[in-house]
N, C-alpha and C positions, 0 to 999 in steps of 0.2 A: 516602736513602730506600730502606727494602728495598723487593727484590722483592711483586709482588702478591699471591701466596703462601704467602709466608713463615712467615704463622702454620698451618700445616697441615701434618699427619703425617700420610703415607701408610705403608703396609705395603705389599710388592711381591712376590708370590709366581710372578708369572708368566713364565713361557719366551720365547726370543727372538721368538717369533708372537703376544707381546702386551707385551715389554718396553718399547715407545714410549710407553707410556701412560704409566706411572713415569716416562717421559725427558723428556717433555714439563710433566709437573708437578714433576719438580727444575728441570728451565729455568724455571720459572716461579717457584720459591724454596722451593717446602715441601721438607720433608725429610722423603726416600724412601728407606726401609732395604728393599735386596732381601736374603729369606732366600732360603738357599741351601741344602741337605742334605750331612750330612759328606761330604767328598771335595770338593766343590763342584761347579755346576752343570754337568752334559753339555755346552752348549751353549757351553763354555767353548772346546771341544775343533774348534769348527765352525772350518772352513774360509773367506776367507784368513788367512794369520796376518802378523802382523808377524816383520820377521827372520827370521833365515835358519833358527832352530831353533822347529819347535813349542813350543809350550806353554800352561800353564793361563792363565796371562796375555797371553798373546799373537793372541787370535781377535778379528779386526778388529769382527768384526759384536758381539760383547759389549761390547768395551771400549767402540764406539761407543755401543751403546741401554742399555747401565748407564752411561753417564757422570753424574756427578753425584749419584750414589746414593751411601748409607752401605750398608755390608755387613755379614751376621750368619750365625753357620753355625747352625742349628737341626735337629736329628733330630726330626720331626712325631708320628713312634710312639712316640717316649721319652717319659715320662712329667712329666721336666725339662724338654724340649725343647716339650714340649705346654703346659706351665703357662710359659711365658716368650714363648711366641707367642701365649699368649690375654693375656698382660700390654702386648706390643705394642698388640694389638688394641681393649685397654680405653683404651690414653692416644693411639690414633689418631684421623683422624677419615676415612680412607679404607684400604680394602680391595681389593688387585689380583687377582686368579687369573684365569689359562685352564685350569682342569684339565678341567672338561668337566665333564656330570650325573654321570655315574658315578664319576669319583675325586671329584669334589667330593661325594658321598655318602662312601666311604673314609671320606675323611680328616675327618670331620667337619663341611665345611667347605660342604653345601645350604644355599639362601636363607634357610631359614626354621629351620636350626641358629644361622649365623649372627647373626640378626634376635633372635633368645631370647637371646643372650647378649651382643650387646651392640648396645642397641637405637639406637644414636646412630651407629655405625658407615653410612658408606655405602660399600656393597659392591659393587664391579664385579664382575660375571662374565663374562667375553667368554668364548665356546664358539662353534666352527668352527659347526655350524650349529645352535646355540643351543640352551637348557635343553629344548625339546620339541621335537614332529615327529617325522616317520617316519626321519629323518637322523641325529638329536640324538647318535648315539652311533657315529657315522663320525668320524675321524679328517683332518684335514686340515694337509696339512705347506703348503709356500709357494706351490709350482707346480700339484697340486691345488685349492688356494683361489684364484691366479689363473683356474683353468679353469671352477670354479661361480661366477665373479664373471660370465662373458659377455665378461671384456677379455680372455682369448688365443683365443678363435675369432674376434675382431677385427682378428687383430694378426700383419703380416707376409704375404708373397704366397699364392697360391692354389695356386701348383704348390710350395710346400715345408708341411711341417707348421704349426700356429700357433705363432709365436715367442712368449715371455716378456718381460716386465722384471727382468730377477733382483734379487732382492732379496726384501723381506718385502712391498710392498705392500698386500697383498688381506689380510695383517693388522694391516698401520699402519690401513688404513683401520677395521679397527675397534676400534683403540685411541685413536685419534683419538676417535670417537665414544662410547667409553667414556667420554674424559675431557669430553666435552661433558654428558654425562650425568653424571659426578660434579660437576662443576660446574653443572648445574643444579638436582640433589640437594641440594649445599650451602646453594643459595639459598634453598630451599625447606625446611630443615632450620629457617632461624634462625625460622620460623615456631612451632615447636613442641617443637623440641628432638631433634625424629625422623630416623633414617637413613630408608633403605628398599636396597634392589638394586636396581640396575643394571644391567640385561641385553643382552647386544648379541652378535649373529649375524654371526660372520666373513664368511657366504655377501651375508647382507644389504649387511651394511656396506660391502663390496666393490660388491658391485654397484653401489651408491649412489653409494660415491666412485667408480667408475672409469664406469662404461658405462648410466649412467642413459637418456639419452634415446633407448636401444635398447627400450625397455618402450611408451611409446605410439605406435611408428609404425604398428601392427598396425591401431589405430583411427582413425588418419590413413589408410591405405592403403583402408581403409572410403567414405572420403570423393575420395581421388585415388587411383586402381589403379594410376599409376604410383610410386607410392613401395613402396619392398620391404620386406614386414612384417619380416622378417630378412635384414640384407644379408650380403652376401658378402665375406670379406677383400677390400680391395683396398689392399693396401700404405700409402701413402701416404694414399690418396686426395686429397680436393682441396685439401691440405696440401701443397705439390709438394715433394720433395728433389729439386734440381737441380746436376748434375756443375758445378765452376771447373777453375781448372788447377790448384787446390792443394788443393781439400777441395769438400764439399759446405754449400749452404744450404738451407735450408727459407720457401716464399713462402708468403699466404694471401693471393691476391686475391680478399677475398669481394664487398665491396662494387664497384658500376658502379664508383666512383673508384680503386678499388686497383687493379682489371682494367685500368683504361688506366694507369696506371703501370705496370703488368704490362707490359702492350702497350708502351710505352715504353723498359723494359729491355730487352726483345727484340729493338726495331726494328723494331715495327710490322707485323708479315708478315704480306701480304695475306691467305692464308690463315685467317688470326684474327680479321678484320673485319667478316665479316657481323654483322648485329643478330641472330643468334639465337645470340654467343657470350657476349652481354649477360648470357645468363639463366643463372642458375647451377646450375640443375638440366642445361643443357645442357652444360655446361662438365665436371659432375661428367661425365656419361657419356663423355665425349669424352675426358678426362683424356689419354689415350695419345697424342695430336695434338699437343694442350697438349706436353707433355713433349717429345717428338722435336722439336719446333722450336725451346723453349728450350731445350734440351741445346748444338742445333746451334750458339746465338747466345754461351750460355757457355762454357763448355766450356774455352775458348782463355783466358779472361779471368784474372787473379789474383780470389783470393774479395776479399781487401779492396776492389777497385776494385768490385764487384758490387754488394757490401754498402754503399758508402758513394752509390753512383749511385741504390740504388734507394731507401736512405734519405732521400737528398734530392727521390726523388722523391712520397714520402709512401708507400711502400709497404710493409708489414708484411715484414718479413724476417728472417732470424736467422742462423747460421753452425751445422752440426749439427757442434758441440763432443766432442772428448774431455773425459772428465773432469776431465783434468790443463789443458785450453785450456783452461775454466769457470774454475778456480782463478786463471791465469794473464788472464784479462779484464780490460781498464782496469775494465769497471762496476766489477766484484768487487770489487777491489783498491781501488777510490775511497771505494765502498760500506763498505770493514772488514768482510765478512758472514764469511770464515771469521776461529777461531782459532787460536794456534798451541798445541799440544797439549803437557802436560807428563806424556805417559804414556809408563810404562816401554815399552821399545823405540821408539816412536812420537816420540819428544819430536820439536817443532817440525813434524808434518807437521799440513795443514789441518782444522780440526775444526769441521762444520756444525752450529754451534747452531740453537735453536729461530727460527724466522724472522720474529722480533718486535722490533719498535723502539717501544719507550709515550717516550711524553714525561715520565713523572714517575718508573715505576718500573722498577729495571734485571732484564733479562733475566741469569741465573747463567751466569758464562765457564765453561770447560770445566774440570770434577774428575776425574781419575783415574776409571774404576769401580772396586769395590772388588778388593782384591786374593782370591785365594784360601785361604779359610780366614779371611777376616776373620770377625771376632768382638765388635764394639761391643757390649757389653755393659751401656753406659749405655741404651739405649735411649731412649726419648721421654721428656721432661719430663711432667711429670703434666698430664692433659688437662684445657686452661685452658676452662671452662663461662662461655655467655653465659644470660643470661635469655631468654627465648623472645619475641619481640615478641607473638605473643597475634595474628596475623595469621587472617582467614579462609582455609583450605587449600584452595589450587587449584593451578593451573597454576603452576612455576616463576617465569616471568615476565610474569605478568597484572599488569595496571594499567601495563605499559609500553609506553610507544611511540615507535618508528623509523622512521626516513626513509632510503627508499632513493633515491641519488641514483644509484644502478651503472648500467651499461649490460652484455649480455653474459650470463657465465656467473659470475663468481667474486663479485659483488658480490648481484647478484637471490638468490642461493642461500645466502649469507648470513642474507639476511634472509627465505625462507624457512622455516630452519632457527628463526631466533628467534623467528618467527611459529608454527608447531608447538609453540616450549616458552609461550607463550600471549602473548606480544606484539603488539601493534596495527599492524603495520606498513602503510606509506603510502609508494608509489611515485610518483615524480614524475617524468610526460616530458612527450612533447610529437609531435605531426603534424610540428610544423616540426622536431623533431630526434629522429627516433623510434630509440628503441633498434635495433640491428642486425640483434639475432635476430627481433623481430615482422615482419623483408624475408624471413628465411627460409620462405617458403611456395611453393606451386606456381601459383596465380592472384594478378595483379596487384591491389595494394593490397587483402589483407585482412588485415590484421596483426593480428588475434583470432585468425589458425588457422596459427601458425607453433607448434610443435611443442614446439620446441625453448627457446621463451621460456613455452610455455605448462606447461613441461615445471619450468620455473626459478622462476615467479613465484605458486606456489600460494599463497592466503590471504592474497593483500596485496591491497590496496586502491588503484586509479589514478587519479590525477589532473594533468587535464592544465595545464601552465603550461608558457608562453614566455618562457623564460630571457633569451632575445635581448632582453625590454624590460623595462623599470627596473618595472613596476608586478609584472611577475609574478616578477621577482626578488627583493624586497620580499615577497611573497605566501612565497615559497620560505625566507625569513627567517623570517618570522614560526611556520613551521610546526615548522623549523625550531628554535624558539627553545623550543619546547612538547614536543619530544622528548628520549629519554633516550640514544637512540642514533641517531647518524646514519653513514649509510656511503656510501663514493664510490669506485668504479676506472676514472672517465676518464683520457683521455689526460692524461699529468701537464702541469699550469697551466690546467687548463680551468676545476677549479669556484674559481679564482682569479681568476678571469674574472669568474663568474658574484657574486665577491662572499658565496662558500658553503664556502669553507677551512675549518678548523680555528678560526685566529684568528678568523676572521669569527662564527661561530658562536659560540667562546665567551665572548665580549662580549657575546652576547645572551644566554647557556648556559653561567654559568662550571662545571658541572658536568657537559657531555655529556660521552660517550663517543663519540670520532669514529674510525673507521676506513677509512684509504685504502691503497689495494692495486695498486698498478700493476705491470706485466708486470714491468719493471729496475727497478721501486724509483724512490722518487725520487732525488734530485741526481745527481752522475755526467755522462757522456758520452750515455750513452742514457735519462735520464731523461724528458725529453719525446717519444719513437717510442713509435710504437703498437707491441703486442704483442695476441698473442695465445697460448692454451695451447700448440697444438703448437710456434709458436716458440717460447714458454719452455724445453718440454723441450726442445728443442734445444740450445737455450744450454748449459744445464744440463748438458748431456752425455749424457742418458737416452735421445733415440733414436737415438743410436749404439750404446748398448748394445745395446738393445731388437733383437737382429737374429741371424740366423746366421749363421757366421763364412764359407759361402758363399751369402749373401745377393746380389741383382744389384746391391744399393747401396741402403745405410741407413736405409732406410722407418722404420723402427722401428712404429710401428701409426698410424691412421686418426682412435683417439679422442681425444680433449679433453685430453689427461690435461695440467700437472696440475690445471688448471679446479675439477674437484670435490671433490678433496681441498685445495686451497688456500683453498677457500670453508668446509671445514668447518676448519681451522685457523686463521680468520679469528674462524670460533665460537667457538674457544678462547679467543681474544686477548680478546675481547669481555666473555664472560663473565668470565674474570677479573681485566678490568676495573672490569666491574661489581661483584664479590663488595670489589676496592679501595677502590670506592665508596663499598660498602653499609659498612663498617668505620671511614671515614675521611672519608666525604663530598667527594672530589676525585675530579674529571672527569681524560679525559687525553687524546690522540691516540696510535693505534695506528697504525704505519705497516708496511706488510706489502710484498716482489716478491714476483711468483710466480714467478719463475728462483730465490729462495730456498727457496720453497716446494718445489719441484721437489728441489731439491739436499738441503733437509733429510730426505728419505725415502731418499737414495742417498750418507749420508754415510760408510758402511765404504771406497764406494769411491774416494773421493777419499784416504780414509787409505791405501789400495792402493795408488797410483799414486803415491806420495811418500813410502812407506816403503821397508823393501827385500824388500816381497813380492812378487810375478807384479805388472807392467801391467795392467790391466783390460783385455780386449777381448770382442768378441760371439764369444758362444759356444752361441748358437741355447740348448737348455732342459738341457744338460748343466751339471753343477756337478763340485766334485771332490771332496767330501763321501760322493757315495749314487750306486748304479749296481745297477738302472735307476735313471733319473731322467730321463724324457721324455715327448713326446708320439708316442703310435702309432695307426695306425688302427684302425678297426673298420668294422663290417658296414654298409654305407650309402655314401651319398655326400657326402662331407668331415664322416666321423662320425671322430671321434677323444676318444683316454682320456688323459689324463693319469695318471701312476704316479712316484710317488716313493719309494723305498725306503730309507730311512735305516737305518742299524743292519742290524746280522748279524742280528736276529730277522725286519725287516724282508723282509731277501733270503730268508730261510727259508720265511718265511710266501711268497713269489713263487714260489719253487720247490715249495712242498707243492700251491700254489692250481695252476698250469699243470702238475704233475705229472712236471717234471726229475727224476731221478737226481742223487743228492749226486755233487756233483765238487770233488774238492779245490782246484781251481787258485783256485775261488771261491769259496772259504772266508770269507777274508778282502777289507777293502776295496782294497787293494792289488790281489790276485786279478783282481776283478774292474773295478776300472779299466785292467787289462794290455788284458781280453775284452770292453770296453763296445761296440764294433761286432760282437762275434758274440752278448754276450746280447743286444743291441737288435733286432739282426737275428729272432732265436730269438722274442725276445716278440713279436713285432709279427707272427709268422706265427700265436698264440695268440690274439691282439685283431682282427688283422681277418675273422675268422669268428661272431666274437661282438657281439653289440648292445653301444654302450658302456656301457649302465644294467648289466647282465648283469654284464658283466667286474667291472667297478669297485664291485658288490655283491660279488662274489667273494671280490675282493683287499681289499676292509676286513671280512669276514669272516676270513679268513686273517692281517688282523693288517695289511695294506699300505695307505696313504695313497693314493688310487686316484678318482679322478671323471669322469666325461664332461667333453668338453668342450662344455658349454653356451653355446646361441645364443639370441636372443632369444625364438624361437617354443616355447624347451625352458624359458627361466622363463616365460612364460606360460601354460604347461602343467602345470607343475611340483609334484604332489603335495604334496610339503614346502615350499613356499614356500605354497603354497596355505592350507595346515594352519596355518602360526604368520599366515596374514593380512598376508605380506610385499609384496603388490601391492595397490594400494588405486584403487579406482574414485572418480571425481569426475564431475560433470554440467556440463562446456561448456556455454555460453548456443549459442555459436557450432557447437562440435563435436559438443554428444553425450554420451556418458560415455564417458571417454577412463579407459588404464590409467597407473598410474606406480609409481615404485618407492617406496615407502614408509617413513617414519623410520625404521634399524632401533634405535632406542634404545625398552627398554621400561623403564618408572619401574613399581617394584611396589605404590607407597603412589601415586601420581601417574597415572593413566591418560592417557596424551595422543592426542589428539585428533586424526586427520590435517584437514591445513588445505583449504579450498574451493579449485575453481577458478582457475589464472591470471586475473586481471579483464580485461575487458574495455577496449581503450584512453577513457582519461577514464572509466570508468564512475561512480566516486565522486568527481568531482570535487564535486558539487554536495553532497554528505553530508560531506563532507570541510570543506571552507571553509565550512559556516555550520556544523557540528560541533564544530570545534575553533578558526575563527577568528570564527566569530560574523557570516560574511556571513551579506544577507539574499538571497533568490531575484535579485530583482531586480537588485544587485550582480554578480549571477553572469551572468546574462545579458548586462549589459552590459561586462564581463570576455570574455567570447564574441564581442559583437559588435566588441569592438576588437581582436580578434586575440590577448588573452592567455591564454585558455583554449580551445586549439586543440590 
């Protein structure tokens, strides 16, 4: 069986700050030729490399997000080179770039040039802060667009600068979302034969995937004064990193149960015992108490004995991994998740494919990228035309509908997502086993005004059944049996239980689309332990990076991560499930970890750490690429700018904008990797006199990659986010109108619609089951009165 895929041509013109998107639709089977301009691409040249000599083939982060790609060298201004890329483009059926509005003006290559010449084409455009706005035409390199995302004034303690995750993130996340958006384009294409664009905002998409539920506390804090409309780093937060004698782990007692297994590992100190350490808003503030007593209880202990006590004691836990420990995990290694690599210099070190398991169609092992100066000159097959079903044009995916079975963050946000491209989706809990996050609130029992669920479950529909008894498990069946997509990331064996698996399902549904997502994946050692996001990263190895290399000990950051980006490559899985579907008429099971999830965004550096380039270690927001390249203050109080300066024009445009004297010694990047503690020094006495909007208008004036580092109360503010409509209001029954972050996918033939409110617990049950299963009122009531609809 090919990939799900397979029959699809993309074109890939985009840079390493939107190469994933290409990487993710080769993992999936189509075939993706990146062009490249003679000489071949700059970013060939990025830093680490494999082996011990640079070169054009040897830059870990290329070889990694071109894998799987075919290669073409194309000159855009030649006149050949122009007529051979618009040939690609007629026998494709997707379009990649990040050039931004104004090269993508240049080069011929605006929405609506585009669209005129080849009307079938669907065209991603990912731009740092998208086709308009008062931004539209600022520049954004990696650590920049972490700072407009809100995840690095999240991230790291209060008395050091905000720390990074290195890597590309804040632009995986919107190549991610690009490719949910070509894929929902697709779907919407067999309608009529039509492409349209595809537009998505690095600023946006970032946000979304990293630091969402930073956007409605504002109008929570409206309702309870002690929640802080913008919090303040705090390391860790209630994610604990705790000192063994061998390394550190990461806990998450959220729930009363976790807390006394908490309490358990510790040994119970009286100091932890009162009932007001029950509450976990109390818990958060108090963190520092927490910490010094389990430090003192650990500390002495081996991590394994830590790790295996509290497992047994049910307690969410994880070991905060190097990258090269992640590789080397029983799960991993049980699991098969990495491959071994047949690229030049690299051969046999670990390669983190796309982190998808379908039941019918295989995910693409690891290809070479292409070398430099490739030249395929066959190009695409002639572009195979369907007849257009003759459908009425609306939403992507109207007329469908899913069942969320998730609990959390990575499952509900799923099916959000699918619910926004126009899906009916239908949540199913329960009183008696109420999702987690509806506990996260400040007064007892009102699990309509937790935040953070209401933050996750826009535009779905609740209703309540009790799993626990045969009749509403049955009822769960049935609904079940009438959907197109169903999704679940309970603890693994739970909806096996319930008689709600895969198999179970598709005996009633030989045609759904089921996807389950658990923390480690299923089978393995850890396949039945709870997890949660911040232990995933852990695992993973990311918040050990995530730190400065004199950091007090490996917080790495507070938020969720990879929760929101695991949910939206969940979307991916799904959709191109569905497009298998729609092609073939076969259902499948999509099986997803999010420690894979986690790891396929940070796959250069597993190549790092098992080839013979540098080790990976935290190295707080320095690279070895660009210099500056950090965070410095400004005028305020914990106001800081982000400045990345790649390239000698780069550094030029730094020194014209703060008005240095040329000096030769930093000329070059050599140069100025010798003097990175005297420039840093030097800038940071130019940025903390200045507001960071100021500076960082400045330094992208001048030509420099440059942003505030924005907090929550600064996207709520935010001019330009304002302008493209990036934060979108909804009307609480319970709340109010609360704010949220909003899809940043814009369809330009498709308008989508942000979805209504998180529902209220049960609200639809009764419109639900005589809706779709044909009860009468009466039915339902008495469903109520025996305890199954509770």
């Amino acid at each position: 069986m090919p990939p799900p895929l397979a029959h699809l041509r993309v074109v890939d013109l985009a840079d390493l700050r939107g190469a994933l998107a290409g990487r993710l639709l080769a993992d999936l089977g189509a075939d993706v030729v990146k062009v490249e301009p003679p000489g071949g691409d700059p970013d060939r040249l990025r830093p680490p490399f494999a082996g011990d000599v640079p070169g054009k083939d040897r830059s870990l982060p290329f070889l990694y997000r071109h894998a799987n790609k075919r290669g073409v060298t194309l000159d855009l201004h030649d006149a050949d080179g122009w007529r051979r890329f618009l040939g690609l483009c007629e026998r494709a059926d997707i379009l990649i770039e990040n050039l931004g509005p104004a090269a993508a003006r240049r080069h011929g290559l605006a929405p609506p040039e585009v669209r005129a010449r080849h009307p079938h084409l669907i065209h991603v455009a990912i731009a740092d802060f998208g086709l308009s706005g008062p931004r539209s035409g600022w520049r954004l390199e990696a650590l920049p667009a972490f700072a407009a995302a809100g995840a690095l004034h999240a991230s790291g303690f209060r008395e050091l600068p905000p720390c990074w995750l290195p890597g590309h993130v804040a632009h995986d996340s919107a190549a991610i979302f690009g490719v949910i958006g070509a894929l929902a384009a697709l779907l919407g294409r067999t309608r009529d034969g039509e492409g349209e664009t595809v537009e998505v905002s690095v600023q946006e998409a970032a946000l979304n995937g990293l630091n969402p539920w930073s956007i409605p506390l504002a109008d929570y804090a409206r309702l309870y004064p002690m929640v802080n409309a913008s919090p303040p780093r705090n390391a860790d937060g209630a994610y604990h990193v705790l000192p063994t004698a061998d390394g550190y782990v990461r806990v998450l007692p959220g729930t009363p149960r976790h807390w006394r297994a908490f309490l358990a590992l510790i040994g119970n100190p009286d100091a932890l015992g009162g009932p007001e350490w029950e509450v976990a808003v109390f818990r958060l503030a108090n963190g520092d108490v927490i910490r010094l007593l389990a430090a003192d209880a650990l500390t002495a202990r081996p991590r394994a004995d830590v790790l295996a006590e509290a497992r047994a004691l049910g307690l969410p836990i994880a070991p905060v991994n190097r990258p090269g420990e992640f590789v080397a995990e029983e799960q991993t290694r049980v699991r098969g998740y990495f491959r071994a690599t047949g690229f030049p210099h690299v051969g046999g070190a670990p390669f983190a494919p796309a982190p998808f398991n379908f039941s019918r169609t295989p995910v693409v092992l690891s290809r070479p990228a292409p070398g430099c100066g490739a030249d395929d000159g066959a190009g695409f097959a002639p572009r195979a035309t369907s007849t257009p079903s003759g459908g009425t044009p609306g939403l992507p995916l109207a007329g469908m509908r899913v069942v969320n079975l998730g609990v959390g963050a990575v499952v509900p946000e799923v099916c959000w997502m699918l619910g926004e491209l126009g899906a009916d989706v239908v949540k199913l809990e329960s009183r008696a086993n109420l999702d987690f996050l509806r506990g996260v609130t400040i007064e007892p029992d009102t699990p309509n005004r937790a935040w953070t669920f209401n933050d996750e479950n826009r535009g779905q529909k609740s209703v309540c059944l009790d799993l626990r008894t045969e009749r509403g498990r049955e009822l769960a069946r049935r609904l079940c049996a009438a959907a197109d997509v169903v999704a679940e990331n309970n603890r693994g064996g739970v909806v096996g239980c319930w008689g709600l698996d895969y198999e179970d399902v598709r005996r009633l549904r030989p045609d759904v689309v089921y996807l389950c997502s658990q923390g480690y994946g299923r089978g393995g050692p850890l396949g039945e332990v709870p997890a949660f996001g911040p232990l995933n990263a852990a695992f993973a190895g990311a918040t050990w990076l995530w730190n400065h290399a004199d950091a007090p000990y490996p917080a790495g950051s507070s938020l969720n991560h990879p929760d929101h980006l695991a949910s939206k490559l969940g979307v991916v899985a799904v959709l191109a499930a569905l497009e298998h579907r729609r092609r073939t008429g076969e259902g499948q099971r999509i099986e997803m970890a999010q420690t894979e999830a986690a790891a396929f965004l940070l796959g250069e550096f597993y190549l790092a750490e098992a080839s013979s380039a540098r080790a990976p270690t935290p190295q707080g927001n320095t690279v070895d690429w660009a210099v500056p390249h950090g965070v410095y203050p400004s005028a305020g109080d914990d106001r800081w700018i982000a400045i990345a300066a790649v390239g000698d024009a780069a550094w030029e445009g730094v020194a014209r904008c703060v008005g240095w004297t040329s000096d030769p010694r930093w000329a070059t990047l050599e140069g100025r990797r010798a003097a990175r503690a005297e420039i840093d020094a030097r800038l940071a006495e130019w940025t903390r006199v200045r507001a960071a909007e100021e500076a960082a208008a400045a330094l992208q004036a001048a030509g420099v990659s440059a942003m505030p580092v924005q907090n929550a109360d600064d996207h709520r503010a935010d001019p330009h986010l304002a302008a493209r409509g990036a934060l979108v209001t909804v009307e609480h029954p319970e709340v109010g109108p609360e704010r949220h972050s909003g899809n940043p996918i814009r369809l330009s033939r498709t308008p989508l619609v942000p979805g209504g409110p998180s529902p209220c617990l049960g609200a639809h049950t009764e419109e639900v089951l005589t809706g779709i299963l044909g009860l009468t009122r009466e039915e339902i009531a008495r469903l109520g009165d025996d305890g199954v609809c509770r």
